[in-house]
C-alpha positions in Angstrom: -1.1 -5.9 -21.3 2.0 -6.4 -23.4 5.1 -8.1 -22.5 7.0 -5.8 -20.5 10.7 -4.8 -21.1 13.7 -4.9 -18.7 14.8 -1.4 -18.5 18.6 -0.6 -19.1 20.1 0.5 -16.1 24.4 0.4 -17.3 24.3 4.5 -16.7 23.4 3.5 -13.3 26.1 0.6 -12.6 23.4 -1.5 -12.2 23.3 -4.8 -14.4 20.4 -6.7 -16.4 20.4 -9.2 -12.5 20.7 -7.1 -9.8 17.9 -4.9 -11.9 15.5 -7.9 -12.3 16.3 -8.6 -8.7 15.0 -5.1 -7.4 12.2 -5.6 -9.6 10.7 -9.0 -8.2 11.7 -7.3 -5.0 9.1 -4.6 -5.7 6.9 -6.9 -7.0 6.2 -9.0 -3.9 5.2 -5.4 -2.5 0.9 -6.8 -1.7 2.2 -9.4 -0.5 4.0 -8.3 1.5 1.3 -6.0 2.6 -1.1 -8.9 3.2 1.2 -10.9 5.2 2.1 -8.3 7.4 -1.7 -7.6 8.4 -2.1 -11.1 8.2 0.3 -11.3 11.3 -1.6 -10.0 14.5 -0.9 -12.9 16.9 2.1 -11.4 18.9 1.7 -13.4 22.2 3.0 -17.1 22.7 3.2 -19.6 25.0 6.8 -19.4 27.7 10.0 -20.3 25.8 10.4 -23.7 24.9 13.1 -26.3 23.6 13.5 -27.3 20.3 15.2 -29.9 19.0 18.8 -29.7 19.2 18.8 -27.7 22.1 17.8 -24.5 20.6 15.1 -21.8 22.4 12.1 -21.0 20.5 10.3 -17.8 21.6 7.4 -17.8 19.1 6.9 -14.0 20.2 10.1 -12.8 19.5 9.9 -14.6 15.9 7.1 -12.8 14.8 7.9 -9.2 15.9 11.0 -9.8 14.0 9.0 -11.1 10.7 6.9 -8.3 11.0 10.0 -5.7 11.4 11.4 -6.9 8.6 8.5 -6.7 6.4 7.6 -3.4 7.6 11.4 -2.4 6.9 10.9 -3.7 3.4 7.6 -2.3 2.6 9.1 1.3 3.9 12.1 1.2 1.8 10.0 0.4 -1.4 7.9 3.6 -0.6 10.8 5.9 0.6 12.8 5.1 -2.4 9.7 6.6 -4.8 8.9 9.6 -2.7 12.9 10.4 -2.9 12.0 10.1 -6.5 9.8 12.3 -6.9 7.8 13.4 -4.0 4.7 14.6 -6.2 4.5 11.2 -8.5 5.2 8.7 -5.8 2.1 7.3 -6.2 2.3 6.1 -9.7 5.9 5.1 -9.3 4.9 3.3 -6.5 1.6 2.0 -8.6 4.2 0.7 -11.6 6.8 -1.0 -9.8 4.9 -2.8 -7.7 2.4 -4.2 -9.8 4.2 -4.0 -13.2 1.9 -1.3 -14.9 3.3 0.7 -18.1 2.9 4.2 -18.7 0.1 4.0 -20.9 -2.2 2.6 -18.1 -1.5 5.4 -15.4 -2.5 8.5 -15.6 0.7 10.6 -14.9 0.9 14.4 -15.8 4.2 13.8 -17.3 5.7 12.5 -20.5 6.8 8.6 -21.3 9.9 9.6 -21.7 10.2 11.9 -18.2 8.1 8.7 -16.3 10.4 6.1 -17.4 13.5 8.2 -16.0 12.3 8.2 -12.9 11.4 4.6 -13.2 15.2 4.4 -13.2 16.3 6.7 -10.6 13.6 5.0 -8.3 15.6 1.3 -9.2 19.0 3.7 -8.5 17.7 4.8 -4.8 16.2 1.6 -4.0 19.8 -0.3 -5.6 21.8 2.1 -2.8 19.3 1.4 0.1 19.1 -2.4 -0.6 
């Protein structure tokens, strides 16, 4: 595949970093995925010190990893059905693992895809 661009988001208030940002965001999408399958132990042995005093509850640490991936992993996919609620899929397909236009088959134009390529960085830029 060729090299892809940055696309220019100024209309949007958003700049060249907080774009790439968003982007490598969207990007660790499958793994996210993986990890958060990959996490099924959710029972631990009774509370134990630490050093330096602190409490360890190994339970309570990985329900929160695994509500914070799941938060991620849901705002990624709300933010492209709010784009467009028909061609979520292929938004969701090309943000998160970096494939152009010309490798989906989308029953719209280049020009009408990429648009919504930047509305879906807009939405995700005012959830995030």
């Amino acid at each position: 595949m060729a090299k892809e661009k940055d696309l220019k988001l100024l209309n949007y208030d958003i700049s060249d970093n907080r774009y790439r940002e968003l982007k490598y965001f969207c990007r660790q999408y499958r793994e996210k995925k993986e990890k958060l399958s990959s996490i099924t132990e959710l029972s631990s042995a009774p509370l134990g010190m630490k050093r330096g005093g602190v409490i360890s509850d190994r339970t309570a640490n990985i329900a929160i990893k695994k509500a914070r991936l799941s938060d991620e992993l849901r705002l990624i996919e709300q933010a492209a059905m709010e784009t467009d609620g028909d061609l979520y899929g292929y938004i969701l397909e090309s943000v998160t693992d970096g494939i152009p236009y010309e490798y989906l088959d989308i029953p719209t134009s280049r020009s009408g895809f990429y648009a919504l390529r930047r509305r879906f960085f807009y939405i995700l830029d005012q959830r995030r």
